[in-house]
Every structure is written in C-alpha cells, then in structure tokens.
C-alpha positions as CSV (number, residue, x, y, z in Angstrom):
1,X,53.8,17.8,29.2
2,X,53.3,14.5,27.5
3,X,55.5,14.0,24.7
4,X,52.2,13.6,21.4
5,X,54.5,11.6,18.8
6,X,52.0,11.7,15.5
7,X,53.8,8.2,14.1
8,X,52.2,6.8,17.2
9,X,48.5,7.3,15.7
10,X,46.7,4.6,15.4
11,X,43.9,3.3,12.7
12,X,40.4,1.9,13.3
13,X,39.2,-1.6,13.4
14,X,35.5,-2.0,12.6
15,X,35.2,-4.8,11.6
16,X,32.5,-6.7,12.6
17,X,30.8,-3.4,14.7
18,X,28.6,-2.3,11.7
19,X,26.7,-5.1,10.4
20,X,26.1,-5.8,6.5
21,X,22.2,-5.9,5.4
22,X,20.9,-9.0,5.9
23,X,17.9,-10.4,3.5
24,X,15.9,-13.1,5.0
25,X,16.1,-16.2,2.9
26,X,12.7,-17.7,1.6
27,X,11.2,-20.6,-0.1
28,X,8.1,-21.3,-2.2
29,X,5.0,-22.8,-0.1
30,X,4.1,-26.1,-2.1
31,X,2.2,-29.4,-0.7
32,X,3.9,-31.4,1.4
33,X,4.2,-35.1,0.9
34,X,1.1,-36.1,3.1
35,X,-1.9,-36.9,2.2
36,X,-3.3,-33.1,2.4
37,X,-1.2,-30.0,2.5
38,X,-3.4,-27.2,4.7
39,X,-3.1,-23.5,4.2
40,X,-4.0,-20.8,6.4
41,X,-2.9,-17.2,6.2
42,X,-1.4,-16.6,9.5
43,X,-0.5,-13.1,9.1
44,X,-3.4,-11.6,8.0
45,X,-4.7,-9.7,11.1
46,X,-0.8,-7.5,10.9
47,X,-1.9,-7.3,6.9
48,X,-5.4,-6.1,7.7
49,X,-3.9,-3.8,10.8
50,X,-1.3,-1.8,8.4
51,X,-4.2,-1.6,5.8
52,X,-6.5,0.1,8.3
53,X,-3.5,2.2,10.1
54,X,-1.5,3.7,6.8
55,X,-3.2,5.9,4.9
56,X,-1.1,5.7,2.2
57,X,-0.9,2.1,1.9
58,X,-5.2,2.1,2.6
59,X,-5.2,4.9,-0.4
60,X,-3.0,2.9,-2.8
61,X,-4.5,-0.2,-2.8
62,X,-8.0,0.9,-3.1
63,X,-7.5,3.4,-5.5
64,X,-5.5,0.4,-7.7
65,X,-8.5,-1.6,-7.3
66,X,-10.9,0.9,-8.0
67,X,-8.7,2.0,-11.6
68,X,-9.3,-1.5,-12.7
69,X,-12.6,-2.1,-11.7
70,X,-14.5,1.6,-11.3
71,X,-15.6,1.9,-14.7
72,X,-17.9,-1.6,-14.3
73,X,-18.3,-3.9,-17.4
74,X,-20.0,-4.9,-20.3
75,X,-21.4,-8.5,-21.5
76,X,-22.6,-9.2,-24.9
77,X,-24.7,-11.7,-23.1
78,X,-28.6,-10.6,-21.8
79,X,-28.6,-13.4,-19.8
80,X,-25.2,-12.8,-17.9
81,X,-26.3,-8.9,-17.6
82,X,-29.4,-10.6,-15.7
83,X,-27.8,-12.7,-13.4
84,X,-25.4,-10.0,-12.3
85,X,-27.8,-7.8,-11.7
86,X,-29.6,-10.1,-9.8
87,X,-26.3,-10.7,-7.8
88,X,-26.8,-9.0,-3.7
89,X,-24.3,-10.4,-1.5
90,X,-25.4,-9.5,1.7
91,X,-28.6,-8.0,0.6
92,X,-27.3,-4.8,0.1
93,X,-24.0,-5.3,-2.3
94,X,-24.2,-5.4,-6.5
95,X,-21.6,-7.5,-7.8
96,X,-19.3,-4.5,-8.8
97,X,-19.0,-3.8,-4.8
98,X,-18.7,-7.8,-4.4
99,X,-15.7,-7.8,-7.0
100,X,-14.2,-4.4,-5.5
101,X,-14.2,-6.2,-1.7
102,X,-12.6,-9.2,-3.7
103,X,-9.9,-7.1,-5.5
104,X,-8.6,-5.3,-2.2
105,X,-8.7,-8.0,-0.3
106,X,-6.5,-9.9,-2.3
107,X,-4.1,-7.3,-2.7
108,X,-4.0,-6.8,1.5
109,X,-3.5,-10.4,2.1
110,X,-2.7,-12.6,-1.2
111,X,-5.9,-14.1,-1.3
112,X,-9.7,-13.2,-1.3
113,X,-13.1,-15.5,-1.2
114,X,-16.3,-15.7,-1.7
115,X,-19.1,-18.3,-1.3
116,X,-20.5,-19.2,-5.0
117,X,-24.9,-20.0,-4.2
118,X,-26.3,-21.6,-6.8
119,X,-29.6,-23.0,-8.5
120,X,-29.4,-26.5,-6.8
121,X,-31.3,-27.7,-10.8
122,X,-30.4,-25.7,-12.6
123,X,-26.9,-24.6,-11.3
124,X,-27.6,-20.9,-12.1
125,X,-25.4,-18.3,-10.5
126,X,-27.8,-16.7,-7.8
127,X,-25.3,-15.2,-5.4
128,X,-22.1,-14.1,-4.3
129,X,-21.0,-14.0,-0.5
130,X,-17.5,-12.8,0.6
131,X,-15.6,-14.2,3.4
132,X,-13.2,-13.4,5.8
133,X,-10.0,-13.9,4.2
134,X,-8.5,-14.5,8.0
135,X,-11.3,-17.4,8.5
136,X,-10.2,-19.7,5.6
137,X,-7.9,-22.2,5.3
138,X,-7.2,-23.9,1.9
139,X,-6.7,-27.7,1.3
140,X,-4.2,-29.4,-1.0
141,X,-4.0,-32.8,-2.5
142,X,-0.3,-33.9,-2.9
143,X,-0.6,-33.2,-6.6
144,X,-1.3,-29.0,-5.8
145,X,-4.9,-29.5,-6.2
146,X,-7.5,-28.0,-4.3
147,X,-9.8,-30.2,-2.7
148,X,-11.5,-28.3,-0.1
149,X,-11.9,-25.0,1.6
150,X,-12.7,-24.7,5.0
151,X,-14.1,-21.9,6.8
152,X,-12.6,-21.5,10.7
153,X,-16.0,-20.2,12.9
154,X,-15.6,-18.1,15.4
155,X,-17.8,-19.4,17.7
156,X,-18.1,-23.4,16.6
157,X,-15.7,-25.7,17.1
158,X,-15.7,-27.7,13.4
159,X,-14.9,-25.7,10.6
160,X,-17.5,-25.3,7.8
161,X,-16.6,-27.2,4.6
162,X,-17.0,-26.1,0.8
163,X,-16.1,-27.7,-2.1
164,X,-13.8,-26.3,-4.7
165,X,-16.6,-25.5,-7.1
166,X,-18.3,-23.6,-4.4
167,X,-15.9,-20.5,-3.7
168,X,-14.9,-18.3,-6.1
169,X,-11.1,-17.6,-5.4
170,X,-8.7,-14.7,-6.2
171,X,-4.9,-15.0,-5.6
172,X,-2.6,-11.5,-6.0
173,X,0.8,-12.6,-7.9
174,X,0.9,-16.3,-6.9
175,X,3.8,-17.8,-8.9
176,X,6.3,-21.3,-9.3
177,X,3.2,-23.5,-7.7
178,X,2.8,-21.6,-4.8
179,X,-0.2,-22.5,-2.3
180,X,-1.2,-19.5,-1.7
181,X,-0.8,-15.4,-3.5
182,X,1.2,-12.8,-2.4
183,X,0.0,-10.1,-0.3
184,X,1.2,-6.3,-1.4
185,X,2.1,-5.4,1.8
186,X,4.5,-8.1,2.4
187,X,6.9,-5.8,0.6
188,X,5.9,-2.4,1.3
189,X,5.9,-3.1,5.2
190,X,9.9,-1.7,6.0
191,X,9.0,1.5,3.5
192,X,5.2,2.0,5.1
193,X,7.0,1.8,8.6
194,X,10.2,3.7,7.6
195,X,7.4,6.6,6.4
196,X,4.7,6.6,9.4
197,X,7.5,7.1,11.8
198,X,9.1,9.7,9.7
199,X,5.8,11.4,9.6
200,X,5.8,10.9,13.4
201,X,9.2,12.5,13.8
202,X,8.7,15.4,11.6
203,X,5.2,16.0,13.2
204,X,7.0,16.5,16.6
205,X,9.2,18.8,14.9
206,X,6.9,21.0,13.6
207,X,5.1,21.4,16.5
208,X,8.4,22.1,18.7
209,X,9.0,24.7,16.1
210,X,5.7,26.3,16.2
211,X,5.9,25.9,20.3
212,X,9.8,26.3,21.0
213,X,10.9,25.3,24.4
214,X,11.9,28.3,26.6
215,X,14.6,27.3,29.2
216,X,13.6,30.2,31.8
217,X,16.1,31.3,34.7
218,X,14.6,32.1,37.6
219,X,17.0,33.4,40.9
220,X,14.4,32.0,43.2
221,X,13.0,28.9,44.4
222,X,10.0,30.0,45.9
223,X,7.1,27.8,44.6
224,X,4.5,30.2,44.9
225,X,6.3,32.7,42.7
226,X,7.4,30.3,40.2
227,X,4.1,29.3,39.9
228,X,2.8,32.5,39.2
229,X,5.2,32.9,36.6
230,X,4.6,30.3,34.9
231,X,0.9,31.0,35.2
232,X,1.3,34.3,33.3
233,X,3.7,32.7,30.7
234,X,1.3,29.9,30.0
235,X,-1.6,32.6,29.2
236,X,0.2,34.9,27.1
237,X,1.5,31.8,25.2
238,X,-2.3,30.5,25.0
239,X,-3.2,34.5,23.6
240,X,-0.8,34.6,21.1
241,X,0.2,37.6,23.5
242,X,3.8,39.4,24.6
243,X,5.0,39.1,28.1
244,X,6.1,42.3,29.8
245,X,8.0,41.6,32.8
246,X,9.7,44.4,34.9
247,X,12.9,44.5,36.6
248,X,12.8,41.7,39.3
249,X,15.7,40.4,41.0
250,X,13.8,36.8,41.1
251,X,14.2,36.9,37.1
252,X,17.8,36.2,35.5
253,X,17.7,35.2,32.0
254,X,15.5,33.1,29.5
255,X,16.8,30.4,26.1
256,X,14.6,29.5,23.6
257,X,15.5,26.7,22.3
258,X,14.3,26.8,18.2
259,X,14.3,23.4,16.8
260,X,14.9,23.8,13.1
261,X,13.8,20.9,11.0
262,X,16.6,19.8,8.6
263,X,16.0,19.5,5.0
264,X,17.6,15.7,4.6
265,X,14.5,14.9,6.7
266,X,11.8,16.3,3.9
267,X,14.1,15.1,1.7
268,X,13.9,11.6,3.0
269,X,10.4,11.9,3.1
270,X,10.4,12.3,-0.3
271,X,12.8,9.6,-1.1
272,X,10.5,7.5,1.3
273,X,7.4,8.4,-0.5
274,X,8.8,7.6,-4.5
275,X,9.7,4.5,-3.0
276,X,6.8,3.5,-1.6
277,X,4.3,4.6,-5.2
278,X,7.2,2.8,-7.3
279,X,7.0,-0.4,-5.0
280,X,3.4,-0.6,-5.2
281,X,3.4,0.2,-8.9
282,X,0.6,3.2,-8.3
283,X,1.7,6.4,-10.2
284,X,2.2,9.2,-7.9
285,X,-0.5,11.0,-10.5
286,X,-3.2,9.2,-9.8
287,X,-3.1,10.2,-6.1
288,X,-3.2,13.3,-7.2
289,X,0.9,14.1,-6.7
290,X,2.9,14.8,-9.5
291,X,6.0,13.0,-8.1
292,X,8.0,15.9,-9.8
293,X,8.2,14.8,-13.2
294,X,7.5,17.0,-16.0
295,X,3.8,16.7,-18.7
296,X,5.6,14.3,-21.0
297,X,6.9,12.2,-18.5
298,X,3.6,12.2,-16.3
299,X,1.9,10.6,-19.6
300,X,4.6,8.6,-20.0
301,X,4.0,6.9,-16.9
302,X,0.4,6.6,-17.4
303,X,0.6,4.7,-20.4
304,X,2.7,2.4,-18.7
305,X,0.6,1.7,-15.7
306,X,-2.3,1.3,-18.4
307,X,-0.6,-2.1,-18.7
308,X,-0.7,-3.4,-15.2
309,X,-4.5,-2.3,-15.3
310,X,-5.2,-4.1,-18.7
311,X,-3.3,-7.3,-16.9
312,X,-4.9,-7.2,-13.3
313,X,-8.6,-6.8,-15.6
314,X,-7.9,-9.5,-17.6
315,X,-7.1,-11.7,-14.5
316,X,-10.2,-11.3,-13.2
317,X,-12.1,-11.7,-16.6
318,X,-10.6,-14.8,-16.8
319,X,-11.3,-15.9,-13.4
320,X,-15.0,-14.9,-14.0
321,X,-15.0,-17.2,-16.9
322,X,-13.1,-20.0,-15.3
323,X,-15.1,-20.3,-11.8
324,X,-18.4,-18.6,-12.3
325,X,-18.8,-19.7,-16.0
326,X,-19.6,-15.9,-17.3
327,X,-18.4,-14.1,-19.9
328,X,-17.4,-9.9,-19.1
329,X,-15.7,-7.0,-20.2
330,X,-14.7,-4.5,-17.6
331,X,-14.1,-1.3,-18.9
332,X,-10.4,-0.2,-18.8
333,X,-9.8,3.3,-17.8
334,X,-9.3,6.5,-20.0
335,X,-6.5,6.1,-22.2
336,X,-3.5,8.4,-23.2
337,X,-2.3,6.5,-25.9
338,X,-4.1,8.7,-28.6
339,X,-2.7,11.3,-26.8
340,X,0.5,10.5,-27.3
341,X,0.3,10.5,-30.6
342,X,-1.2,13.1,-31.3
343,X,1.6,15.1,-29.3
344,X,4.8,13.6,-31.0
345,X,2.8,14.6,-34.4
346,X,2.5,18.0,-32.7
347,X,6.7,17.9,-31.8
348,X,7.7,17.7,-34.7
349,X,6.8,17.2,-38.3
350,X,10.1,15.9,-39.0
351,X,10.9,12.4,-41.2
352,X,11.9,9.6,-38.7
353,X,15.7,9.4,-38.6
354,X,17.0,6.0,-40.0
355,X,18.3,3.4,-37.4
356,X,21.8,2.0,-37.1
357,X,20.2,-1.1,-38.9
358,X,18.3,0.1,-41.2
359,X,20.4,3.1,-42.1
360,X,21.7,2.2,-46.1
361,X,18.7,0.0,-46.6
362,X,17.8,0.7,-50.3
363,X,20.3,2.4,-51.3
C-alpha cells in the first residue's frame, strides 16, 4: 500500500483561473474638433430587436410611457387646443399617439424624431410626422450645436436634409454634453438576457417534469419488436393512459428519470425579475405584481415613482414649449399622496415625538 502521509497535502492556487468582473470603461460622446461632428445611432436595430423580443422589457417601457402620457393634457389656450387637434401624422394618428410613438421611442434607443410641417406664412403648427429613429443622423457644429439633421433613405443615395427648427427632438437622460440620449435598454440588456434564458431553462424543466424521460430496458434487439413497443408506449403516453405489459422475456426493467426543478432557480428568477423593475425604475405594482411588499410599502413606492412621472412630464412640456412654441398640461396620473395622509392620521392619533434637535426647544 502506498504510504498517505496527511503533512504532504497540498493547498490550491487559483489565482488567475477565476477572473474578477470586468466593467467596460466609457466616455461621453462630444463634437470632435472638425468642422462637423456626425451622429448616428448605430445600435439601434439590437435596441429595437430586444424591444420587440422581451416582453417584459416591451411591457415596461410602454406602460412607463403610457403612465406619463395616458391621461392626455390640458391647455388654457383655444388656439393650441385647435391646432392639436388638428394635428394627424400619418393621416390616421392624433398628437397623443404622435407623443406616445415619441416617448417610447426615446426610451428604446435614446433619441426619438419627428418632422415639424408648418404654415410656410404664417409658421402655424400643421403637422407632426415621426421618423425612423435608425434613419437619422444628427449634425454638430464644434461648439455642440445642432446644425442639421439628416435623414438616411433607404432607397436614395443622398440623405434628406432638415434644419434644426424643422424636427422636433426628444433625448432619454442625455447628460455632461453628450451628443446623443441614453437608451433604457443599454442597461437592462445583461438582466433582460440573464431572464429570457432563465425563462428558457426553467421552461424546459417544466416540461421534462411534466414528460419525464423513461430509460426502458429492453433484452432484445429486434427492431420490429422495439418498434412496436415503443409504438404502444407512445399512445398510452399521448391518452394519458396506463401501460399493461405481461411477462415477456424481451422486457427487463424501466428508469424514469424525474427532473425536479430546484428552488434557487425560481428563486433567481425572482431575484432576476426585482432587478430588472428596480433598474428600469417601473414599480412591480403597476404591472400588476406586488413584488412582495406589504400595503404600506406598495404606496410607498407609488408615491415615489409619482416623481419620475412628474419629471419625465415636465420634460416633455418643456420640450413642447421650447420646439413647437405651445403651451400644455399633461395630466399626471392618480395620486396617493392624500392617501397617505389620510392613513398615518388613521395610525395613530398620537402627538409627533420631538426630534433629537428640536427636543428642549422652549423649555
């Protein structure tokens, strides 16, 4: 026998085997120092693919456009409320569905246009056309101005030019002089992936566990008779049937082989999809999922994301003012805020306890 001497173990070296998480540097997109800076959203057909392939992320960002924008708006201004009306797009579109397309789009890919039409005398608003976010590229002077917009065509050759008065322009989160906005799912894309294949994966589980896998023995290799057998297995399977099957010497034994889904896989699911609500800052109540969290804390979190609705609405108020030279109101969505109050007067009718800095105040 071999003489096992313990003091002879030996530790592990792995260093360098399991690499550390690397995060991909980045840096701002400014002008250059020519003459004109060009930009051109080179990733937006992958953007527009995950939109249109997740339904989550499809869900999230049209239900986050459609909190800040489904209630419509309000002008104080007859003649604003006629020209908006007036407003058809396509032919078929009101502006509300013009400044929904606008608002998603800008959230898939950082940026979202449309073609401004106006009176050529008078310079009245007459129209609003959107554009293909993936056909436009966006000129800069080398102070960061725009000075043109130019629209690739898919069939000719020269791109169509616009000047900057003539497209009305939303950017998603553009900051520090950026060219260009940031697109939502920029950020979510590891999480969205990390959760379609986990839905993939725990799909295939399900089914194996609904349809085990049954490992038969058979002491024959007759192809005929095997055949047969699995013919009459494959039926009662299909009937939701028994299988009888006498004494035969062709017929050893049979495994099934039960695949039992684990619960750190639901459990990263779950972890996956708080994530992926908390990252795109949409409540997991406003899908329609609680997210686990108790009455209080589910109004608690409303009242919070009322603030990135009142901010995203008064972006595009402003933007409305600034570009199309008309004055709105959209309508913010039902508020808990009253409610709020009214429950911590319900709690408890009890004097508010001093704090540590006013406590001895007056005394």
């Amino acid at each position: 026998m071999p003489n096992l001497d313990i003091s002879k173990a030996v530790s592990s070296d792995y260093t360098g085997t399991v690499s550390d998480v690397a995060v991909a540097s980045q840096t701002i997109d400014t002008v250059s120092g020519s003459k004109e800076t060009a930009w051109f959203n080179d990733k937006w057909s992958q953007q527009y693919g995950l939109f249109n392939s997740i339904p989550n992320l499809k869900s999230t960002l049209i239900l986050k456009s459609i909190w800040v924008l489904g209630k419509g708006y309000t002008t104080e201004d007859p003649r604003t409320k006629v020209i908006l009306e007036h407003i058809s797009g396509n032919g078929k579109e009101s502006f509300e569905d013009i400044l929904f397309g606008l608002d998603v789009m800008r959230r898939i890919g950082g940026d979202s246009y449309a073609e401004i039409i106006r009176d050529e005398k008078t310079g009245t608003l007459l129209n609003l056309k959107q554009l293909d976010p993936g056909s436009m590229r966006v000129i800069f002077n080398p102070s960061g101005r725009i000075i043109r917009y130019e629209q690739v065509s898919k069939v000719k050759k020269e791109a169509k030019k616009f000047e900057p008065k003539d497209i009305f322009h939303l950017s998603n989160n553009r900051l520090g002089g950026s060219i260009h906005g940031i697109s939502d799912i920029d950020a979510l894309k590891d999480t969205i992936t990390a959760d379609n294949e986990s839905f993939v994966d725990t799909k295939k589980i399900m089914h194996f566990g609904a349809r085990p896998l049954t490992v038969w023995k058979l002491k024959t290799d007759n192809a005929a008779k095997i055949n047969a057998f699995v013919k009459k297995i494959n039926d009662a399977k299909n009937l939701g049937e028994d299988m009888f099957v006498p004494d035969s010497e062709d017929l050893l034994s049979f495994e099934v082989v039960q695949t039992t889904p684990s619960s750190a896989i639901f459990q990263w699911r779950d972890d996956l999809r708080n994530q992926f609500y908390r990252n795109s800052m949409l409540p997991q109540i406003v899908p329609g999922a609680s997210g686990g969290s108790t009455e209080s804390e589910s109004k608690t979190i409303y009242l919070a994301f009322e603030r990135i609705d009142a901010f995203d609405q008064a972006y595009i108020e402003r933007n409305i003012w600034n570009q199309l030279y008309l004055k709105i109101k959209l309508i913010p969505p039902a508020t808990l805020s009253q409610d709020m109050q009214n429950d911590t007067g319900k709690d408890g009718q009890m004097l508010p306890q001093p704090s540590d800095t006013t406590a001895g105040v007056g005394r």
